[in-house]
N, C-alpha and C positions, 0 to 999 in steps of 0.2 A: 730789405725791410721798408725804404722809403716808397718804393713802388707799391706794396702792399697798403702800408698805409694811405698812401694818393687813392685805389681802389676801395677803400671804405674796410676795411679790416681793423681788429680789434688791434693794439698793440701787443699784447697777448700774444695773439695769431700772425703777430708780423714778425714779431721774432721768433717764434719756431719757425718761421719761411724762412729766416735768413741762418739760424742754425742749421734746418736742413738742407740749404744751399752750400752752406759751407763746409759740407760733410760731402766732400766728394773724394775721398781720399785713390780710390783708385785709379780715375781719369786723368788726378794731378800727377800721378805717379807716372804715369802712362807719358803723357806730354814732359814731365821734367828728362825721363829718359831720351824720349825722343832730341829733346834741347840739349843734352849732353852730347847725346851721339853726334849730333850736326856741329857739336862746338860753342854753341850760343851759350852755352849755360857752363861755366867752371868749378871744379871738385869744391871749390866753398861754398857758392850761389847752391851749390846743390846739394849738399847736404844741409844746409840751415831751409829750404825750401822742402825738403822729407822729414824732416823735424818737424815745420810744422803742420806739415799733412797728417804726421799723425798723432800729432798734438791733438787737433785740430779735430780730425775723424775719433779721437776715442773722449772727447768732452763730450759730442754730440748727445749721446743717450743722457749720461746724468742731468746735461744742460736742459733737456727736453723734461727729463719726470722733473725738475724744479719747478718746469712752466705748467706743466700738468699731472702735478699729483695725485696718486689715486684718491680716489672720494674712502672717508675711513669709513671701516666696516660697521655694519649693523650691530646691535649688541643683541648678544643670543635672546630668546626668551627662556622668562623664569617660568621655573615648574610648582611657585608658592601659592597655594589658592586666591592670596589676595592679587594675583597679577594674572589669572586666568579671565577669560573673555565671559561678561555676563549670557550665559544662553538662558536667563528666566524666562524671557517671551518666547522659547522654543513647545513651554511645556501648556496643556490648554490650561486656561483658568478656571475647571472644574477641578482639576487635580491638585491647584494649589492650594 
């Protein structure tokens, strides 16, 4: 996020970068494995480290529509005469 924001970004727009940086749930998963297999990483580091990978990876969407909400919808139009578009200038001014 701080990077983004040094770059001239919105705050906004710096924390969705940093949500979606921190939505890497798979690559983490990938390398905790690997850190087990070698020994560097023990049955607790590692499960509290997959915890919150996918803590972590399933906040991601909600976190993001918080930051960007859809825009709410249009409201339908009405079919009341008084809410219908003037076409008088459509007709000549002979007729009227």
């Amino acid at each position: 996020m701080l990077g983004a924001r040094l770059m001239g970004r919105s705050c906004k727009e710096s924390v969705a970068l940093g949500v979606m940086l921190n939505c890497r749930g798979l690559t983490e998963l990938v390398m905790l494995n690997v850190g087990k297999s070698l020994g560097l990483i023990g049955d607790t580091l590692f499960s509290i480290l997959v915890m919150i990978t996918v803590v972590t990876t399933m906040a991601a969407g909600p976190l993001l529509s918080l930051l960007y909400s859809p825009a709410p919808a249009e409201p339908a139009p009405s079919d009341s005469p008084d809410d219908r578009a003037d076409t008088s200038y459509m007709v000549p001014p002979a007729a009227r």
